[in-house]
N, C-alpha and C positions, 0 to 999 in steps of 0.2 A: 435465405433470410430466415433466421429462427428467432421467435420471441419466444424466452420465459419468462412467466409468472411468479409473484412469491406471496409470502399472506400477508406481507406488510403494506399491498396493494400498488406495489411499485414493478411492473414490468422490464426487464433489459433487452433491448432491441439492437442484436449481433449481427453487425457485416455493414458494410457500403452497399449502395445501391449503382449498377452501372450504367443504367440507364438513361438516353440523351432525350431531352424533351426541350422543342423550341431551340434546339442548339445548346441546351445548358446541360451538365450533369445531374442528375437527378438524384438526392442524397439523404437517405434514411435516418430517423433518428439512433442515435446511442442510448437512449431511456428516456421511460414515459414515467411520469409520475402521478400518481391517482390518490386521489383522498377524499376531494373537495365533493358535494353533493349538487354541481351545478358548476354554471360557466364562472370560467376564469377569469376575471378583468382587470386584474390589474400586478404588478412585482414589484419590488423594490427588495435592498439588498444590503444586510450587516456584513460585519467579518465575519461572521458565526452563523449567518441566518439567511436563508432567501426568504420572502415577505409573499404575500401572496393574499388576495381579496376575492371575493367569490359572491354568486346571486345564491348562496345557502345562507348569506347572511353573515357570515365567519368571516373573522381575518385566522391566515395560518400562518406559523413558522416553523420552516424544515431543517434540518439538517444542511450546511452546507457540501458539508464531505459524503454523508452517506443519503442526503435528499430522503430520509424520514422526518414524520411529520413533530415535532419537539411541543407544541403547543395550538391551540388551538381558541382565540378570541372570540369569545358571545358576550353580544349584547344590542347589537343593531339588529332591526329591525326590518331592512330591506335588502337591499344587493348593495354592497361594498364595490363601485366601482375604481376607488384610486386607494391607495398606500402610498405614505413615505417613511422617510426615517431621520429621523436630527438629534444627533446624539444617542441617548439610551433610551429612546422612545420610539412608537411606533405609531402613527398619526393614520389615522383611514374615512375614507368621506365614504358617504352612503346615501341612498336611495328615502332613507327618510329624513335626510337634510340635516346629519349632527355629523359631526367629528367629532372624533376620539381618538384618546392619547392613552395609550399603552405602555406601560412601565415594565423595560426588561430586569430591571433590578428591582422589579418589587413579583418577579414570577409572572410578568407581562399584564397584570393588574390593572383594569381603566382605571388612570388619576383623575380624567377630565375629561367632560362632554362639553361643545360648544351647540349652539343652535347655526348653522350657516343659513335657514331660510330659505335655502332651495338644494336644488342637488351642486354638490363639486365631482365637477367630473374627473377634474385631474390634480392634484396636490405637487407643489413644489417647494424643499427648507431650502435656501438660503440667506447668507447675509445676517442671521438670528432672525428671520421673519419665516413667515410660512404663508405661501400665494395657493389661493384654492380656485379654479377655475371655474363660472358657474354662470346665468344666463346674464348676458351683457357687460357681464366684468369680473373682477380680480379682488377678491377680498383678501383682506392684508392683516395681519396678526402678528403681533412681536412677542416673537417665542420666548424672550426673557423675562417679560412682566405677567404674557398673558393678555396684555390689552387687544382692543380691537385697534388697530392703527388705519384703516380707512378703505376705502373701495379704488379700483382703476375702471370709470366707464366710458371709458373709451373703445367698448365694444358694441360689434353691430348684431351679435348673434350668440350662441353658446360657445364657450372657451373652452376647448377639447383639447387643446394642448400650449405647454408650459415649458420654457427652457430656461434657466438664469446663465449663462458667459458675461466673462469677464464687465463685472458690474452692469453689466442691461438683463432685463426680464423679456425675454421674445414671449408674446400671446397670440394665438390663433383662432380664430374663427371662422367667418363666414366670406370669402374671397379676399382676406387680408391676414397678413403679420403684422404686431405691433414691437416697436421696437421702445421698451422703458428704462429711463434709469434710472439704476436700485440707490443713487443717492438723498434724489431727490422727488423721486416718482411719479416725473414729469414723462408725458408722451413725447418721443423724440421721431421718430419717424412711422409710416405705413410702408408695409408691400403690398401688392394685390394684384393680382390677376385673377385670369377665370378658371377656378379650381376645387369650390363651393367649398363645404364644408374642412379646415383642416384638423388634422386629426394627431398628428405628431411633428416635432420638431428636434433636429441635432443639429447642433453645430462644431463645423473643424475647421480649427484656424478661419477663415477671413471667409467660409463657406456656413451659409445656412441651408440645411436639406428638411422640406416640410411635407409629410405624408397627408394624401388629400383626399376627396372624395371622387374627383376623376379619374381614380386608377392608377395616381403617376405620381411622381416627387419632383415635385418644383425646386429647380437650386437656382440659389441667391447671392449673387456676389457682396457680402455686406460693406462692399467699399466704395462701389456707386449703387445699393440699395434695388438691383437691377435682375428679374428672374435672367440667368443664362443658359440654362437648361431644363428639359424635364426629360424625367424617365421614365418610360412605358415597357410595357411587358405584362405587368397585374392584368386581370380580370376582373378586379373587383376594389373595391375603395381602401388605400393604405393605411391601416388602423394604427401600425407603430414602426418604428425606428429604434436604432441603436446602432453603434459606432465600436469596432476593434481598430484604434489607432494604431495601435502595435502590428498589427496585420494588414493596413490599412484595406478594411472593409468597411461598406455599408448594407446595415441588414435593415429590410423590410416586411413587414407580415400583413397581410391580403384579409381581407373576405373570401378570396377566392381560396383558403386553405393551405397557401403555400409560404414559404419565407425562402425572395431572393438575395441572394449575397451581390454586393456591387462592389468593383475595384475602386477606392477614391483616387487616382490618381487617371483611368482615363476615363470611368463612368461607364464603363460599360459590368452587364453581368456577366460572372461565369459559374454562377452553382444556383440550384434550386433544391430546396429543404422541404421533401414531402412527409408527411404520416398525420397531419390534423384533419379530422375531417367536420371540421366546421370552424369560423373564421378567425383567427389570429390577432387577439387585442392585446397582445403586450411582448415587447423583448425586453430582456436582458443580458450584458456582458458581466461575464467576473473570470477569473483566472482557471476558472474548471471547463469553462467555456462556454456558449450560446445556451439563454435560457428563452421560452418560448410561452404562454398562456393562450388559450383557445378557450369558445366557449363551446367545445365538445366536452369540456370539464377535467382535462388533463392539463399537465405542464409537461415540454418536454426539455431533455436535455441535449443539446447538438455539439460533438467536440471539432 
């Protein structure tokens, strides 16, 4: 295994790893990418751009093809823990309780600060609204006027995680999923079990998989609303998810430093993704391949 170095502070990380740990493959990154001045927390993803939020305070935008750094957002004042993207904008919540909206076509430019009033831990656009996840509910924005269009509180704790399918808004918190729909944004159903805090949510087809604070992924049949399985393996609380349909994988990223790959079709693992060494708050898919943030202050890349 050799890593080189370059001055652009991007590492490339040559060879597979063959090593069997717990029964899985043990697989090394293909490139670290280094800029940020602090933990990672959060991706999101243009054609042109990975997204990227940090406790330096910065939103960054890299390169997609060559993962150099293209830009670099100041103006928050705490840790940036979420990004997203809707349209030619780049939307980021932070630790001092504002969003902000960044303009790619004005040179990535803030057009707009809003006050949210407490921290958003996770940011989601769709449907022309943008849902900001924050303590005991879902504040609502319609991204075409700009208004504030109202809160969802029908939570029991901090909203750590955010999916919108096929017209519902899934929210999670504190040993429950909420299941909303974005017409009329009314609470349609709870899951729950014992799984504390949740931290991530994907869903495939008629399956919800929701990363928790137990170590595991809770899967949810969303047809009788019913957990049917979890998944253990982690060591430490599932901080994020992401989905390769096309390869039908599910990926997980730990506290415990590692990101497992799961088969979606029989649920079980077969790969284990090492080189963070400190815990793993965010994945991303795009067609280059697994994108991964840590708050050892790297991103990496996995093909």
């Amino acid at each position: 295994m050799l890593t080189y170095p370059c001055v652009c502070g991007i590492s490339f990380c040559l060879g597979w790893s063959g090593n069997l740990v717990d029964g899985l493959i043990s697989v090394k990154c293909k490139q670290t990418i280094e800029g940020h001045g602090g933990p990672v927390w959060a991706l999101a993803k243009t054609d042109a751009y990975i997204i990227s939020g940090s406790s330096d305070t910065t939103v960054q935008a890299w390169d997609v093809q060559s993962m150099r750094p293209v830009r670099t957002m100041s103006g928050h004042t705490s840790i940036v823990h979420s990004v997203e993207v809707w349209n030619n904008t780049i939307i980021s919540g932070s630790d001092d309780r504002c969003l902000k909206f960044w303009d790619m076509d004005q040179d990535f430019k803030c057009v707009k600060t809003i006050r949210a009033n407490n921290v958003a831990c996770v940011l989601r656009a769709a449907s022309n609204h943008l849902f900001a996840g924050l303590y005991k509910t879902v504040k609502v924005w319609n991204l075409e006027t700009g208004e504030f269009a109202g809160d969802l509180d029908n939570h029991n704790h901090w909203v750590r995680a955010l999916n919108v399918t096929k017209g519902h808004l899934f929210s999670g918190c504190y040993n429950v999923i909420n299941m909303i729909d974005l017409g009329t944004f009314k609470h349609m159903k709870s899951m729950t079990a014992n799984m504390g805090s949740v931290y991530s949510i994907v869903v495939d087809n008629n399956m919800l998989y929701a990363g928790t604070y137990a170590n595991s992924i809770s899967v949810y049949d969303l047809r009788t609303f019913e957990c049917v399985r979890t998944l253990t393996g982690h060591t430490g609380a599932v901080y994020s998810l992401a989905l390769s349909k096309g390869l039908g994988k599910l990926y997980s990223g730990s506290y415990d430093n590692t990101i497992r790959v799961w088969d979606l079709n029989s649920l079980s693992p077969i790969q284990r993704f090492v080189g963070h060494t400190s815990s793993v708050e965010a994945l991303l898919t795009t067609d280059t391949g697994l994108y991964s943030a840590s708050t050892d202050g790297t991103i990496k890349l996995w093909r």
